[in-house]
N, C-alpha and C positions, 0 to 999 in steps of 0.2 A: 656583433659587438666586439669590440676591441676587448683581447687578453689582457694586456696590460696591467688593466684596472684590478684586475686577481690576482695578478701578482703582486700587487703589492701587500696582499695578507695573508700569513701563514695558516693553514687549517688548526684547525682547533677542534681538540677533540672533545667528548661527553662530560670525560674526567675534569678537561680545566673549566667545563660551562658551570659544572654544578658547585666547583669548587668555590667561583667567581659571585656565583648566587648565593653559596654558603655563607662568605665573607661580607656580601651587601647586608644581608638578613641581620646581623649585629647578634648573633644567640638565640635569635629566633628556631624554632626547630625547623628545618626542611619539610617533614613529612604534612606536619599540623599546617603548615602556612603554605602550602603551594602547592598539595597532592589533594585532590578533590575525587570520590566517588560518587559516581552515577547510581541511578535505583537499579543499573544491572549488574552493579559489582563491579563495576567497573574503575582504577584507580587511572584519574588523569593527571597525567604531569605535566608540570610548566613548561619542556620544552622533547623537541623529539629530535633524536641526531641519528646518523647515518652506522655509528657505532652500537647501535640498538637493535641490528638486522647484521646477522651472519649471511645472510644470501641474495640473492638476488630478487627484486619483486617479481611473481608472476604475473601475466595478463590475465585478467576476469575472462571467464570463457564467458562467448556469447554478448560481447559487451557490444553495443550498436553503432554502427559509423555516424546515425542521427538518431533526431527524436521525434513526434508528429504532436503536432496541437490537436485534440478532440475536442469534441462536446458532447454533452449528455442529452438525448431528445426521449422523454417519457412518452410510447406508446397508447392515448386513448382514446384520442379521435386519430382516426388513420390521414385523413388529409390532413390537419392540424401537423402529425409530426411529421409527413412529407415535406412540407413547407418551409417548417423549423431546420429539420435538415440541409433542402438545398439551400435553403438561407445562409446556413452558419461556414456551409463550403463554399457558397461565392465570397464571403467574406472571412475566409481565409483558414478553415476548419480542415485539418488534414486527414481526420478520421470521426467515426460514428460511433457514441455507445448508443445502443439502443434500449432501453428498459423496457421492459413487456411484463405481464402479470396476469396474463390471457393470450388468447390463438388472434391473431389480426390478419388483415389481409395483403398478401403478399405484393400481391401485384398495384396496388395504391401505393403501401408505404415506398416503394423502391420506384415509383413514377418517374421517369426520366432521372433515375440516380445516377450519378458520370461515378461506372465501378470501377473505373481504368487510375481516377484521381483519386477517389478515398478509401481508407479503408475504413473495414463495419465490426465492430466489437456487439454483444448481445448481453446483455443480464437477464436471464429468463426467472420466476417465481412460479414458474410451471412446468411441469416435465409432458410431453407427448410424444410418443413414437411418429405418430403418422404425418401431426404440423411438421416436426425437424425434420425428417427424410424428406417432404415438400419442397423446406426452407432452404437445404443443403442442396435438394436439387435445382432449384428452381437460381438461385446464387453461384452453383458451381458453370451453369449455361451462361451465364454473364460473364465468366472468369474473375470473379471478386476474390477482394484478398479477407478472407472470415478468418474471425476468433468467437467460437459458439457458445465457451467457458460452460461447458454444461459442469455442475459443481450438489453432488448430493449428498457431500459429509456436510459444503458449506451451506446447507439449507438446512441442514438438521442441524447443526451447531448455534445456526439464525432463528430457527423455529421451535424447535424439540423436537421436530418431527420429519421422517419421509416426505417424501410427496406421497406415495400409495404406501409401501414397506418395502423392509433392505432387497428384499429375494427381484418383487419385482422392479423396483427402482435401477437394480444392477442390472436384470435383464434387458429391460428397454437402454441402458448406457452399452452396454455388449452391441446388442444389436444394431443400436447408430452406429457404433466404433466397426463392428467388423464390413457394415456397406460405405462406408468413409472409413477405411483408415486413412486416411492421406490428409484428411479435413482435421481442423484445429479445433478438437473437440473437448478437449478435457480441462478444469481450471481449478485454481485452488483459491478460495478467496480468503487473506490473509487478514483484509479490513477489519471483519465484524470483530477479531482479537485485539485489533492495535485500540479499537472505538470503546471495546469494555472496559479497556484499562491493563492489558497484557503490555509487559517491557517487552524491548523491542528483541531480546535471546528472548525471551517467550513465545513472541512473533515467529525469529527465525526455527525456533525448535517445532512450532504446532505447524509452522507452514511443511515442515519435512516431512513430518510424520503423520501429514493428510497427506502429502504427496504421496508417501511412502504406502498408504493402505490402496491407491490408486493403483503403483505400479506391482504391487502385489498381487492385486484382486486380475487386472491384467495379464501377467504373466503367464497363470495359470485358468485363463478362460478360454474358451476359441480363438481370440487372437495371437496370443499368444508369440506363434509362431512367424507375424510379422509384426510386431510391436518396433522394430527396428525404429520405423520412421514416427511412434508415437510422439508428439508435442505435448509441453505442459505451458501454461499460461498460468502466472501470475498475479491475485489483483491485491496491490498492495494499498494501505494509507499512510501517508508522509504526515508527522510531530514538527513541533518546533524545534526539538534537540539538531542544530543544525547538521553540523560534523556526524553525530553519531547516525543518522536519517540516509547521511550520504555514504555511510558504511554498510547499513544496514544492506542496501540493495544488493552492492557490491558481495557483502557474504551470502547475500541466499543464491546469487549464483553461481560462486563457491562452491557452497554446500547443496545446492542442486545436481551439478557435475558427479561431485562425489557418489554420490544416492544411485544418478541416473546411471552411470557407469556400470554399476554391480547387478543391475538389469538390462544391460546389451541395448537402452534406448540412448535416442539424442540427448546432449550432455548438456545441450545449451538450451534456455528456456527464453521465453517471453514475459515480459512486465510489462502493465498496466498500473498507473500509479493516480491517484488523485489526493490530495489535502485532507488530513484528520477532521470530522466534526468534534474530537474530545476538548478542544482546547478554545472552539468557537463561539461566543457568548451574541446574546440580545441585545442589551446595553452597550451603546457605544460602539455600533455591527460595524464602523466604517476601519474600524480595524481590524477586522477580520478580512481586509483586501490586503493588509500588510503580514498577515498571521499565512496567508494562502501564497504571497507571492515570494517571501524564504523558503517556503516550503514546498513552492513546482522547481526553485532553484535547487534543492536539496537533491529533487527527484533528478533534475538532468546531470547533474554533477554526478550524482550515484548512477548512471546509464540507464534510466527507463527506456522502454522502446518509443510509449505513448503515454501523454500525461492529457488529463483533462480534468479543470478546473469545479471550485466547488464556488457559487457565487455567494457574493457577501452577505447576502439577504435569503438563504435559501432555508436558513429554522425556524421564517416568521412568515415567509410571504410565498406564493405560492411560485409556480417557474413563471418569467417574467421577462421579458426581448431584451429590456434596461440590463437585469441584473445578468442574463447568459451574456452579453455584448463586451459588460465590463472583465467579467471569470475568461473569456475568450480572450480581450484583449491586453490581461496581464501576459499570456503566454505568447500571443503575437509579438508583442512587446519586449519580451528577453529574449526570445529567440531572431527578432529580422533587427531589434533598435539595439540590444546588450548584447550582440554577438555572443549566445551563449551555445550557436549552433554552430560555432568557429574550428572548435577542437573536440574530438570523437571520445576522448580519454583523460578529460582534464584533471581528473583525481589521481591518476599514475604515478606513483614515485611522491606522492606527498606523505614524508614521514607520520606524520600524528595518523590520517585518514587510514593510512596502510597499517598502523599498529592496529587502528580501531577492528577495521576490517576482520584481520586474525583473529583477535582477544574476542571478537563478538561468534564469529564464526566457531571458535572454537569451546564457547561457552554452551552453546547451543545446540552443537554435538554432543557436548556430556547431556543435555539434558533427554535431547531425540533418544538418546542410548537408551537413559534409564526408562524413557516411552515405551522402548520397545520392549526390553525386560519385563515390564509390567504388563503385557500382553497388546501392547498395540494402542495406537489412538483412537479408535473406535472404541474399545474396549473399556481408555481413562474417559472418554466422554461420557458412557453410560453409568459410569460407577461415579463420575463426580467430581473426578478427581484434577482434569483442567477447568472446569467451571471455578473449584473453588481455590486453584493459582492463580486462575487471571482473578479474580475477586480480592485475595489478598493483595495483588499487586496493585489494583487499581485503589484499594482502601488506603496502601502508603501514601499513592500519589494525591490521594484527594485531604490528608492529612497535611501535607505541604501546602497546597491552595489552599486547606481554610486556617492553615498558620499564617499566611502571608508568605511564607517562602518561594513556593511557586505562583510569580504573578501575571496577574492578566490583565492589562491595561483597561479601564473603564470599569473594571467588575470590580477586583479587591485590590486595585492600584490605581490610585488615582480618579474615583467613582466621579461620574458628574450626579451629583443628587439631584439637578433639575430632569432628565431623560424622563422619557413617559414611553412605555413599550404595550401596555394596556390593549389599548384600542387600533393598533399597528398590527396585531395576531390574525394571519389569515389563517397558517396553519397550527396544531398543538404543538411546541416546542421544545416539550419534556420525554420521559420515561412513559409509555404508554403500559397497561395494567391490563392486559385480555386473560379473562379467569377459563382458559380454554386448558382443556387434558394434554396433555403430554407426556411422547416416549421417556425423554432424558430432560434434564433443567436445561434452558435455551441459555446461552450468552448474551444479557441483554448490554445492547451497545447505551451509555450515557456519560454526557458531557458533563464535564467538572463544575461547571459554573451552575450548574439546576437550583440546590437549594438556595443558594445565595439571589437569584433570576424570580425564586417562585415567592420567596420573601420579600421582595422588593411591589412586585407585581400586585400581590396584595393588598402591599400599603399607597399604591397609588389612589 
């Protein structure tokens, strides 16, 4: 592009922008009329200048030169999800969660898997020594690229409970870790906090300080002494707060670096990202396909590695070729038709993104700190004391929805009062109530829209 064009306009600095805003404003006050705070404390302003950064941006460590389309196939009939599987990679699927909630058979689900083209991400709800050592064997003779995300702060945070207890739960994660060091075993799952109702420096502060009881419990086990090449995986959920969603990523790899540093591991992590259910309503589900596709845009813009879709129909109906096809094909969609896989970096050097980044980053260390002060995140989990932050946080926010101020199109904006969701319910769509013991209070994930959803329901 021609110079020229820039020359013809002097730089302008912060001083004459706000100055120029000041005088439009007519005695309006600046601060009241144009500085908005976030539920993270966050104050936004009207505009971001280059005079706001004494240095120079740095690069996000670990940021990805792409990103991969996944899909989710639930493990229950083992041929069923083979199927599903190579189905969604002929048709354009770059990667594999697999969900399991039980031991399956190895050699069915991976039937003619092409390991060379995809990669296989795992959500396991069950912990085994003897399956995973199988699984890792039986995957690493294929040369597959795995992420096993084994995760047993995030199953007790999800459940109240161990799979067996701490002692042996660490044992059986020790002894995968030390016959696979080299395997991508370890993961933090961020989601079940953003789902309860955690702001998103809530998010980044609990994601650190599970990391942090990981690389601790580590350092000092057997392995220890080759933790060098330890990997950490990510599973995060993407809001509809655009901007801050796309920061969000960006600081936890930040503050990941940070962390992993001070224990001689790799500094750079992996994310796995998919779409919030908090903000996902019944009524009106056809926008919950525009609520999902800001919000895979959030995830690539902020550098996930791999993102995979939540389908528009997935809190009523059961999984379904229709509704994976459409969640699949919003991501094919901005990445091959929106060139959104153009530029490896596209948030770089964008003043507002880049303020956010720090300010959130840096909020979230003050709070990691005061975590660890208080003896560790394991320690505020059993005592109560993150269940009843993210609880608070999530009461503000559910105060805004049923003011109207946080709105949801179809629910408390704009309702069609003809919709009938009744007789449409394959699956329950609420808070489910299991009067089952438990070690610690679980973090129960729930969507904002429930009471408004189950009053309506009724009066149908």
């Amino acid at each position: 592009m021609s110079e020229f064009l820039f020359k013809e306009f002097k730089e302008v600095s912060a001083k004459e922008w706000k100055q120029k805003i000041q005088y439009d404003l007519k005695g309006a006050d600046y601060n009241d009329t144009l500085i908005w705070q976030s539920l993270e404390g966050v104050n936004v302003k009207p505009f971001y200048h280059q005079d706001d950064f004494s240095e120079s941006f740095q690069p996000i460590p670990g940021q990805p030169k792409s990103w991969r389309v996944a899909q989710e196939v639930f493990i229950d009939d083992v041929f069923i999800a083979n199927n599903i599987a190579l189905d969604a990679i002929n048709r354009g699927a770059e990667s594999i969660v697999f969900r399991a909630t039980k031991e399956f058979d190895i050699e069915v689900v991976f039937s003619s898997f092409p390991f060379e083209k995809a990669t296989i991400y795992f959500e396991f709800r069950f912990l085994s020594e003897t399956f995973l050592n199988t699984l890792i064997t039986f995957l690493s003779k294929h040369k597959a690229n795995v992420y096993y995300n084994i995760d047993l702060i995030g199953n007790l945070s999800k459940t109240g409970n161990w799979y067996a207890n701490a002692k042996e739960d660490h044992q059986v994660l020790d002894t995968i870790l030390i016959k696979n060091s080299s395997a991508n075993i370890l993961s933090v799952d961020v989601s079940t906090y953003q789902n309860a109702g955690a702001n998103i420096v809530q998010q980044l502060a609990y994601a650190l300080a599970h990391a942090n009881e990981y690389l601790n419990h580590v350092s000092s086990s057997p392995l220890g002494a080759k933790r060098q090449g330890l990997s950490m995986t990510f599973k995060l959920s993407i809001g509809s707060n655009y901007f801050f969603e796309i920061a969000k990523i960006r600081a936890l790899r930040k503050l990941y670096a940070v962390l992993a540093k001070e224990y001689g591991v790799k500094e750079t992590c992996h994310i796995l990202v998919f779409p919030s259910k908090r903000n996902k309503t019944l009524y009106d589900y056809n926008v919950n396909m525009l609520r999902t596709t800001t919000e895979c845009m959030s995830a690539v813009l902020g550098g996930a590695d791999t993102i995979y879709n939540l389908p528009y129909d997935s809190l009523y109906h059961k999984s379904n070729e229709f509704g994976q096809r459409i969640s699949r094909n919003q991501l094919l969609i901005l990445k091959h038709e929106s060139y959104f896989d153009t530029v490896s970096n596209p948030s770089d050097g964008n003043y507002y993104v880049e303020s956010l980044t720090d300010e959130l980053a840096t909020k979230a260390l003050d709070i990691f700190k005061e975590i660890e002060k208080s003896g560790g995140f394991l320690k505020q989990l059993k005592e109560g004391t993150i269940q009843k932050k993210i609880k608070e946080s999530a009461e503000k926010e559910q105060q805004l929805f049923d003011k109207g101020e946080l709105k949801l199109l179809g629910t408390n904006y704009h309702p069609n009062k003809n919709d009938r969701m009744k007789d449409n319910l394959e699956l329950f769509p609420f808070v489910k109530r299991n009067p089952v013991k438990t070690l610690i209070a679980p973090i129960i994930e729930k969507r904002l829209a429930e009471e408004v959803e189950q009053e309506r329901i009724s009066n149908e």
